[in-house]
N, C-alpha and C positions, 0 to 999 in steps of 0.2 A: 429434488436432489436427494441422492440416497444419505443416509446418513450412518457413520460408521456404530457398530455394535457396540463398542466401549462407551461410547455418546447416548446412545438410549439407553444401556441398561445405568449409568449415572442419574440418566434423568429421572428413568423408574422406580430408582432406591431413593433417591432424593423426594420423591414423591410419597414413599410409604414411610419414609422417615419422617416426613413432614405430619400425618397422621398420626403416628404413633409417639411424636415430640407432643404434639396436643393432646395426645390424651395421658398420659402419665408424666409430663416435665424433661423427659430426656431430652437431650441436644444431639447425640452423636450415638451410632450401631459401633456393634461389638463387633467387628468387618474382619473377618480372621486373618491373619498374617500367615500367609502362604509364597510358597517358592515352585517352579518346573523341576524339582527333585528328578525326574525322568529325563531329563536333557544332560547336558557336560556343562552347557551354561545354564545355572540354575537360576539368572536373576533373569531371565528371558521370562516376559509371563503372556505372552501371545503362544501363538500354535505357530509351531515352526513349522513350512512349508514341506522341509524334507520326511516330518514325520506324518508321513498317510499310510494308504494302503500296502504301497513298496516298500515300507518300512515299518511294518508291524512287530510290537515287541508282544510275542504270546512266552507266555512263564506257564512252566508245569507243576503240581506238586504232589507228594505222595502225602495220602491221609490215613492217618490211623489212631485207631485208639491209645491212645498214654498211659494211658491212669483210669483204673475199672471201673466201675461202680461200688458206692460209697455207701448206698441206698441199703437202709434194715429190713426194705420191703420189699422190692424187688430187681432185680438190675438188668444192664441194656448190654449188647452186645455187638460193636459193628466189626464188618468185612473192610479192611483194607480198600481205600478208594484213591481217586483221585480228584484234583479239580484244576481246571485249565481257565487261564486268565487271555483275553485278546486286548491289546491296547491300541489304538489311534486316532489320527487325528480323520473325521471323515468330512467327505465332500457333499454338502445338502443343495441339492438344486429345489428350484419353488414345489416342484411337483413331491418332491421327498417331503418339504417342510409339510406339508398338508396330512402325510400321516403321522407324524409327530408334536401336532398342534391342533388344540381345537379351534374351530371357528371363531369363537367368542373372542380369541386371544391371540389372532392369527398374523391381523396384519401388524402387529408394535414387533413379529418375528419377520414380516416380509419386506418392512421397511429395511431393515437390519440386511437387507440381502444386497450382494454387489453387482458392478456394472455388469456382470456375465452373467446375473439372477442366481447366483447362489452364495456360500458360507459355508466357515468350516466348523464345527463341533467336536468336539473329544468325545469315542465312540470305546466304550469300555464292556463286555464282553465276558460273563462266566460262568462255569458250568462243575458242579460239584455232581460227581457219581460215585456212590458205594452199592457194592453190591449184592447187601443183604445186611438186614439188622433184628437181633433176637432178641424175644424181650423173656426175661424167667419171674416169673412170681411163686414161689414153691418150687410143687412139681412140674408146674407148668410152664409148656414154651410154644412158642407163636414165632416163627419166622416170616422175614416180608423180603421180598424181593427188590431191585435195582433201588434205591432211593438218590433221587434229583431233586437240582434246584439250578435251574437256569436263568440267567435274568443278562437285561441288554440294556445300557443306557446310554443317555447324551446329555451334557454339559458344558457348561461356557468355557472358557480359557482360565489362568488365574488370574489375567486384568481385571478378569468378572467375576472375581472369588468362586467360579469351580461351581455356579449356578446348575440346581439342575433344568434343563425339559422335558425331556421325555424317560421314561424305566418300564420296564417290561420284566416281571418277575414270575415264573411257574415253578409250583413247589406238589411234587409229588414225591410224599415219604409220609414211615409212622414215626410219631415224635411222643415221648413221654405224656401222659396226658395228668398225673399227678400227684403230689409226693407221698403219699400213702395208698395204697391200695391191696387189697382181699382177694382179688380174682386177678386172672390173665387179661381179660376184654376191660378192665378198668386203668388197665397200667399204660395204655396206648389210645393216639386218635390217628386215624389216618386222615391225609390231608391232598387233597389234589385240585388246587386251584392257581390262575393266572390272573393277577393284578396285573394293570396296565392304567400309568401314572403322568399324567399333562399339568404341566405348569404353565404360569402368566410369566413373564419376561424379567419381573419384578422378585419371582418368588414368594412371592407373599398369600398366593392361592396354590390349589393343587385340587385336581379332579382323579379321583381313580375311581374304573370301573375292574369290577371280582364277579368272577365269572369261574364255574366250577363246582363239587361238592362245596359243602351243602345246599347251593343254590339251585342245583340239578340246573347247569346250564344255564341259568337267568345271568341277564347282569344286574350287579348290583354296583351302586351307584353309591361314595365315599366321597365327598368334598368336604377342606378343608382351609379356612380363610385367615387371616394375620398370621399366617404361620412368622414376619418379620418382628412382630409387634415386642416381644422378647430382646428383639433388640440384639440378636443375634445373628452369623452369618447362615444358612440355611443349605442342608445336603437333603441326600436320597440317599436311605440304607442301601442300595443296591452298589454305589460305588465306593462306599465308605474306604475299602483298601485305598482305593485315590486320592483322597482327604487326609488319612494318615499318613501318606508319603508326602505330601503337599505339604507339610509344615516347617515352615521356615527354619525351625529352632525344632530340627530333629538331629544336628549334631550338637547338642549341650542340653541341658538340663530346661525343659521351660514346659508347657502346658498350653494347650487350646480349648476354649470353651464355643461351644456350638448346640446349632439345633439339628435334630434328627430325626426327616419323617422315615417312618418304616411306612410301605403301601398298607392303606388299610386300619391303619390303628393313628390316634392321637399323637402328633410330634412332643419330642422331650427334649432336656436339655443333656448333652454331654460335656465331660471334658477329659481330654487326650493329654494325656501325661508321660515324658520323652522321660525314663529312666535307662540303668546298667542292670538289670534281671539277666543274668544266664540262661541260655537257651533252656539249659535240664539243670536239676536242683542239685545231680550226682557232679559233681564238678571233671571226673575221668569221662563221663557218657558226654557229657557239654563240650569240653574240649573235642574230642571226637569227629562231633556234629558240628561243630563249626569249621574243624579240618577237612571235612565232606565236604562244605559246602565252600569255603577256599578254592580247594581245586575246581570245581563245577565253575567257580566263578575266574578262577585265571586262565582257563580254558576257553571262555569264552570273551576272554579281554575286557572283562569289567573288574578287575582286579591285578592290580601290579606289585608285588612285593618290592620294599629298596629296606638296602641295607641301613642296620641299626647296630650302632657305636655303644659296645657294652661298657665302656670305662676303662678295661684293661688292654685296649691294643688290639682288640680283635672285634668282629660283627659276625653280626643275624642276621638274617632276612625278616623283615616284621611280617607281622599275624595280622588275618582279617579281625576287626571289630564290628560289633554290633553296637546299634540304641535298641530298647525294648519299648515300645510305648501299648500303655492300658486305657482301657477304656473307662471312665467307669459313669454313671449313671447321676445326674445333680439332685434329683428328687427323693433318694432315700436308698434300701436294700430293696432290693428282691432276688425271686429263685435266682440260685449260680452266680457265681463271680466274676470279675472282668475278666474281658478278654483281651490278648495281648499281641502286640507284635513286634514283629523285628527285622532289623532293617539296615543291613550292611554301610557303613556310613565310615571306612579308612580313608584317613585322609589321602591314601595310597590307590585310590578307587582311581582310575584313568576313566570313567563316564560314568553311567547315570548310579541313582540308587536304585536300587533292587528290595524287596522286602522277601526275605531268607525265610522265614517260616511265620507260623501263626497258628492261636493256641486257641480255640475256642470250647470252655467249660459247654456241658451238657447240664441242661436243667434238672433239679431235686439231687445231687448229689450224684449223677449217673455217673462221673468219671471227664474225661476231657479228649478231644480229638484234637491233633497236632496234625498243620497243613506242614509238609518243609520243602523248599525248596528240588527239582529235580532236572528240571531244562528248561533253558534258554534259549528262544528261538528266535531271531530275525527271518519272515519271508516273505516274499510277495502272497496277500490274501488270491484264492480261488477265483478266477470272475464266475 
């Protein structure tokens, strides 16, 4: 008899809880409190059936530079880019699960499959392009062309705290390579490699194979085990925008603390912090920017103005608000500061949240790139 997915992965976590209660005294995981912030009904934590493929929410956004570089030694330069988000819920039949699942860890995913042999997964989707970035040290400058970063992933529902499986991330760009530097060739590395990231059901393992510079084409091989043991709820940097929208307590003041593998490197611990930060520090530019993105947003029916009672006998129409939430790192400082987002949340909102912009500092002082909101698409995906 098949057994439903919310049932195994209990049984899974209950299992590496069991582990990690013995070895350090803990009783109970830090199991993050999450909500469907993307639905009208946000206490829905399954995948709703009408959000598939005919119902795809892709979000656009214009990227640019903010704020320059800060750097005494030398500074960076980007082209105005964009980056495109695709969000749904996707349909995995057995033959699909087999390329998002290794062997080893395949059947506690095939059990989970239903009477028609398949499941749905939340299938999240994105791809950042600028198209060109200069780097100066002196007299010197070094232009690079297109810089990407695409990545595809899949994860549980929030019955299942937002578990991931599978990510698939390729990153071709030159990235700052360190905070002081002498020469042009020391200020930069280029980078053009594809992680590709399997999980056990449980979360609590992770296999990724990096394949690319500097491997000249090898794979290399990255496995990572008690990622649970933390005692924390467990993401994939590739969806993190998701996890941030996912928070229960992102209209009011509260915080989530979590783990976070990036493909490739060692997981750490974060915590997301729901503040009132201004979109821009200039309060006339701020206002602006969030009048922009107002109308983008009543235009597309996720925002409804109602009138507001000034006291004196007459009304308003009420103003979109935002939450800002920062990221910031459990383990100490390092290069750059949080990163932040924001995330339309009026109680005048007629459907989902949306996340309006997002500010990602650039390492050693280069300055900051601001993603902001530009279109909002509903369409049927291509077959």
């Amino acid at each position: 008899m098949k057994k439903t997915l919310g049932v195994l992965l209990t049984a899974a976590l209950a299992g590496a809880l069991a582990l990690t209660a013995s070895g350090c005294g803990n009783s109970s995981r830090n199991l993050a409190s999450l909500s469907s912030n993307w639905y009208s009904d946000t206490s829905f934590k399954n995948i709703q059936p009408t959000f598939t493929e005919e119902r795809a929410e892709h979000l656009s956004y214009k990227v640019t530079q903010s704020e320059k570089s800060g750097n005494a030694y030398y500074s960076v330069s980007y082209a105005d880019g964009t980056y495109d988000t695709l969000f749904y819920a996707k349909k995995i039949t057995a033959a699909e699960l087999k390329k998002i699942t290794l062997e080893k860890w395949r059947d506690e995913y095939s059990e989970a499959l239903g009477s028609d042999g398949s499941m749905y997964l939340y299938y999240y989707k994105t791809e950042l392009s600028i198209p060109s970035v200069t780097f100066t040290c002196g007299d010197d400058e070094k232009t690079f062309g297109t810089q990407s970063v695409k990545s595809e992933s899949y994860f549980l529902s929030v019955a299942d705290y937002l578990a991931p499986v599978y990510t698939l991330r390729t990153v071709d760009r030159a990235v700052p390579a360190e905070f002081q530097s002498s020469s042009i060739d020391g200020c930069y590395s280029e980078i053009d490699m594809t992680y590709e990231s399997f999980y056990n059901l449980s979360s609590s393992d992770v296999t990724t194979y990096i394949t690319g510079s500097p491997a000249d084409g090898e794979r290399e091989t990255f496995e990572v085990g008690g990622l649970t043991g933390n005692q924390n709820s467990v993401f994939d940097y590739t969806y993190l925008d998701i996890v941030v929208r996912a928070m229960r307590g992102l209209f009011s003041s509260s915080s989530l603390t979590f783990t976070l593998y990036t493909p490739g490197l060692q997981p750490r611990d974060y915590t997301a912090s729901v503040g009132d930060s201004p979109l821009l520090s200039d309060s006339t530019a701020s206002d602006a920017q969030l009048g922009e993105l107002q109308t983008l947003l009543e235009g597309k029916g996720l925002f409804t103005p109602v009138s507001v009672d000034n006291g004196d006998g007459t009304q308003t129409p009420s103003k979109l608000r935002t939450k800002s939430v920062t990221i910031s790192y459990n383990g100490g400082s390092f290069s750059g500061v949080s990163q932040t987002y924001w995330f339309a949340v009026d109680a005048a909102n007629s459907s989902r949240t949306v996340m309006v912009k997002y500010s990602e500092p650039i390492v050693y002082g280069l300055g900051t790139l601001d993603y902001v909101l530009t279109e909002v698409i509903n369409s049927p995906i291509a077959q």
